[in-house]
N, C-alpha and C positions, 0 to 999 in steps of 0.2 A: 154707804153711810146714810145717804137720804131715808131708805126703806129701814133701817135700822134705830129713828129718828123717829118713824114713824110709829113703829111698831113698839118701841122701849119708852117713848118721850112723848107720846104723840102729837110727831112734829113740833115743837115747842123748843124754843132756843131759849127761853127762859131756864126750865127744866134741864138743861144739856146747854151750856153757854160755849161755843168754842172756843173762844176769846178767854178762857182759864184753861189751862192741863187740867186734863180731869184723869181719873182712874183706871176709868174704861174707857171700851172700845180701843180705835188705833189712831183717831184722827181730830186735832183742833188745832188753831191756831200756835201757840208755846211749839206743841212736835214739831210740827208744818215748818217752823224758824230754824229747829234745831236740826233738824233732817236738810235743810239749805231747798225748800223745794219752792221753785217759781210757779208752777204751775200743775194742776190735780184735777184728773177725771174724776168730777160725781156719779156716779150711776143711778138714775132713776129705776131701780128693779120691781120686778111684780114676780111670786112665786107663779113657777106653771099652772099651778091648781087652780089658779082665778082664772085660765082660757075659757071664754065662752059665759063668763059672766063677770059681763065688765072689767075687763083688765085695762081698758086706757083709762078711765079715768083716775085709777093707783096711780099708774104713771103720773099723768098730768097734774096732780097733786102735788107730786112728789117733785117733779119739776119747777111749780111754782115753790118748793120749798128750795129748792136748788136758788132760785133768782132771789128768793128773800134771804139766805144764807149771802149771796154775794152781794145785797143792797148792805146789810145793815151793818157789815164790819168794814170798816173803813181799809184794813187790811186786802180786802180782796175787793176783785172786780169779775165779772161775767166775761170769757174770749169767747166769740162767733168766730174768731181767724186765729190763721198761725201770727199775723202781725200783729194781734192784738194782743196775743202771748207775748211779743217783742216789745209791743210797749209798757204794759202794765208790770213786765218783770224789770226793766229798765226801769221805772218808776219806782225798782222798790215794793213791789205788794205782788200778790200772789194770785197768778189767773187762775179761775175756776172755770170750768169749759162743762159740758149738760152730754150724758150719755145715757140709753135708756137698753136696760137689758133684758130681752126676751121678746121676739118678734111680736107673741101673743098679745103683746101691750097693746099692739092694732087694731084691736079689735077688727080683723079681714079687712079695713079701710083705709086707703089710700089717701083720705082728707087726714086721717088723723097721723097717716105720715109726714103730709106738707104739715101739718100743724105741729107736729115736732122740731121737721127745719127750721121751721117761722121761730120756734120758742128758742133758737141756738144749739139744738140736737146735734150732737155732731159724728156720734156713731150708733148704728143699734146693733145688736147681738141677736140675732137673728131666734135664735131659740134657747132656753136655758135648759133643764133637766128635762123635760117632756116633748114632744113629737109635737107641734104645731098640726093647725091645718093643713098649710102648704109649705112646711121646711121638717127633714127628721133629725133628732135630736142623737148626740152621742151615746147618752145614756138613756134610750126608753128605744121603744119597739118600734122600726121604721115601716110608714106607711106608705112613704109616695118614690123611695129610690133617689130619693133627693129633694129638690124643689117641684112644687107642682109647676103651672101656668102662672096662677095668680102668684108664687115664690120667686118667677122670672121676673114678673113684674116688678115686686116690689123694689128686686137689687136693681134693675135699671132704672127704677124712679129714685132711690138714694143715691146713683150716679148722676143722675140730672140735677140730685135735688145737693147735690155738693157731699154727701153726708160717707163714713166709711161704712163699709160694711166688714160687720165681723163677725168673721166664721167661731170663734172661740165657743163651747158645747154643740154643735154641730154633728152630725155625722159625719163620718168619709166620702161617703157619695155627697152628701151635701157639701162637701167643701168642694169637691171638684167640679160639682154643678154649676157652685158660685165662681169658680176661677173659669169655668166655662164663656160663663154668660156678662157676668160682670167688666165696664167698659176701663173701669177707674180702679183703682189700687184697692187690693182687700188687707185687712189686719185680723191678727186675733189678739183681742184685748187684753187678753190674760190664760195664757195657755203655755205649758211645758213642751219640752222635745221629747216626743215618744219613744225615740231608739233610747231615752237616757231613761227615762220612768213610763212602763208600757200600761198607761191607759188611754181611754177612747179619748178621753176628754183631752190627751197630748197632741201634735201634731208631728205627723208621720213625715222622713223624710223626701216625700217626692212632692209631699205639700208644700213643702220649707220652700223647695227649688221652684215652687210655681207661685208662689207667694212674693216672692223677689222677683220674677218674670213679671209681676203685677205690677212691679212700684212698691210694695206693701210689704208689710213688717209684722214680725212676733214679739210682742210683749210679755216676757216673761211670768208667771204667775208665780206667787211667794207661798201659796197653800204647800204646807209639807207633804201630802196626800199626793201632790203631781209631780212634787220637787224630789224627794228619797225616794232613790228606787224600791230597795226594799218595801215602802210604805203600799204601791200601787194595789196590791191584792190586798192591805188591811182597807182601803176605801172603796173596793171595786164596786161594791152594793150600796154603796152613800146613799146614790139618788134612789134608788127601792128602798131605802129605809126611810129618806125624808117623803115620800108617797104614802108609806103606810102609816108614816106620824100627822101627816096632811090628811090621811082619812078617818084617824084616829080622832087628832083632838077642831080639826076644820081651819077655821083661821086664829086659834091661840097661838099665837108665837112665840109666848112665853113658856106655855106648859112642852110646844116644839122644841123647845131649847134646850129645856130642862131633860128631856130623854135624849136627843141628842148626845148632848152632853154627860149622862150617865152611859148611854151605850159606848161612849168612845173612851169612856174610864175604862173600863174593861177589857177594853181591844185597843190600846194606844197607837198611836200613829207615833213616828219615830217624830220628832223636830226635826233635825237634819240642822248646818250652818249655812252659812253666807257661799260657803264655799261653793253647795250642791248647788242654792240660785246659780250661781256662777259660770258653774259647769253645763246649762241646761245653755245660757249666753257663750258660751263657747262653741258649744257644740254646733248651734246656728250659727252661729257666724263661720265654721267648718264649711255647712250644706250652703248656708245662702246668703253668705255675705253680712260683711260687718256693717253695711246701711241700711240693713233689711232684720235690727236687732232691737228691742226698748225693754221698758220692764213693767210690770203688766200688777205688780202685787196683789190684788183683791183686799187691799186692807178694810176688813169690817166687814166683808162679807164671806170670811174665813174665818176657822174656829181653832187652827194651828198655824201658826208663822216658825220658818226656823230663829236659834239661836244668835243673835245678835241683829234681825228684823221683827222686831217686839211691836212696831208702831212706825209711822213714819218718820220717826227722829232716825231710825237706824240704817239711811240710804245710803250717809258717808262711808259704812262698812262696805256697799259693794265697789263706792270709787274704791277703797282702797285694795280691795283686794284684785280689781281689774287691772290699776297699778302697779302690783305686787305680780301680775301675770303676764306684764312685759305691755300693755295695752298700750299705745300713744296718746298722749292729751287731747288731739281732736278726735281718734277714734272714742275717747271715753266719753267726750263729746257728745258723740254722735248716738252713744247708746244707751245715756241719761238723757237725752229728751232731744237732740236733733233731730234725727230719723225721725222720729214723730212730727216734728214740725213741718218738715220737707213734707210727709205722706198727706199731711193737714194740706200742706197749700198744692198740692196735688190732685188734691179730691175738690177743691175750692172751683176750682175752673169750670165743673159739670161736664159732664160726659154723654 
């Protein structure tokens, strides 16, 4: 939402109030109430295309817009902890927590990763569609086999520095590098079960079982592209086509959008319901345990949601259908936002 903010509104809460329902996008305060959500990862994102020229300070922009979204609506408040989540959602108001996606944003520097934790960073996404320096991505051409030198580095300075790491567009060797190396619990912030829709961008079951060996957890992603199986081969070239619209029109994200969105009229992506999410939460919890499950939706940074997940108002459809599938009230619990907060105060300790 932050980069979407930026890029549509530029940054401007005047222009984009979320203190009203608005039309677009998936996210404001009215949803956020109707949806019953205490607490919402922002993602500070930077597209790949900026690696190598100046990608932190998108980020840190975008960050700062993250902290003046959580000053200026009395509704919410900025969490640094899982406690903080317990208190500001006890209070009634809705913790916002700072997440930045795409390692690129580092510009190769380790200050500007403490300078993330310092700001409340609380996971990075190691890489998004493109091949990092030192991490390879799921969808582009792998250069290093996984993580370099300086890629071990950084996962052990985000276990020291409290922060998760999340494998979510990764490669496969790169996820396993990071369950390698990594001291503290890894997640993917938003990623499907690959044996249920077979893309890169899913995770494979032997990741599921090492990912739970970690402490750490899959966040399901609500994108119909990773959710319906059938859909897997109509997005398989997604990220080669958002590269060649990146070289096309540079940083318009507008005129990006606007062929996006014509190419995808064409070639539709199925919706898919609540149920498919469901099924992809089932199935982990099959491989790796029902504490090792959250739900990850990518709302706003997604361009298909299924069938009764339109926005964030529509989370009570997967209580109910977790309900509906024999779930227990604290397992439902646990896969609406406890698990997350256990892996939170997990990672808090430093490793």
């Amino acid at each position: 939402m932050p980069y979407r903010l930026r890029a549509l509104h530029g940054s401007s809460l005047e222009s984009f109030d979320l203190a009203v329902r608005q039309q677009e996008g998936h996210t404001d305060i009215p949803r956020l109430r109707e949806g019953g959500i205490s607490a919402q990862f922002l993602a500070a994102y930077v597209p790949s295309s900026y690696e190598g020229r100046g990608a932190a300070p998108i980020a840190l922009e975008q960050i700062e817009l993250i902290h003046r979204i959580a000053d200026l609506y009395p509704e919410l408040e900025l969490a640094r902890t899982a406690e903080d989540v317990r208190r500001i959602a006890g209070a009634g108001r809705i913790a916002i927590l700072a997440a930045v996606e795409g390692g690129h944003a580092l510009d190769n520097s380790l200050d500007v990763l403490q300078q993330f934790a310092e700001l409340g960073v609380r996971y990075l996404t190691l890489t998004h569609s493109g091949t990092t320096d030192w991490a390879d991505s799921a969808t582009d051409a792998a250069r290093h086999g996984g993580l370099t030198g300086f890629g071990v580095e950084v996962v052990r300075e985000m276990n020291r520095l409290g922060m998760l790491v999340d494998i979510s567009h990764v490669s496969d060797a790169t996820m396993d590098h990071v369950l390698r190396v990594s001291r503290g619990p890894v997640i993917a912030s938003h990623s499907g079960a690959r044996a249920i829709n077979d893309h890169p961008r899913n995770v494979p079951d032997d990741v599921l079982r090492r990912v739970a060996e970690s402490g750490g957890l899959v966040m399901v992603v609500f994108f119909s592209g990773f959710v319906v199986p059938e859909a897997a081969d109509v997005v398989r070239d997604m990220f080669d086509l958002e590269r060649q619209l990146r070289a096309r029109h540079g940083d318009d994200d507008a005129a990006i959008e606007r062929e996006w969105r014509a190419h995808f009229a064409s070639r539709p992506i199925p919706r898919g319901t609540v149920a498919h999410v469901v099924d992809h939460v089932d199935h982990i919890v099959r491989v790796a345990g029902v504490k090792h499950v959250g739900l990850g939706s990518d709302f706003d940074g997604t361009s298909k949601v299924p069938e009764g997940l339109d926005d964030v108002s529509g989370y009570p459809a997967i209580t109910a259908e977790l309900v509906r599938r024999g779930y227990t009230d604290d397992q439902v619990l646990a896969i609406l936002g406890g698990n997350v907060l256990r892996v939170l105060e997990d990672a808090e300790i430093g490793w």
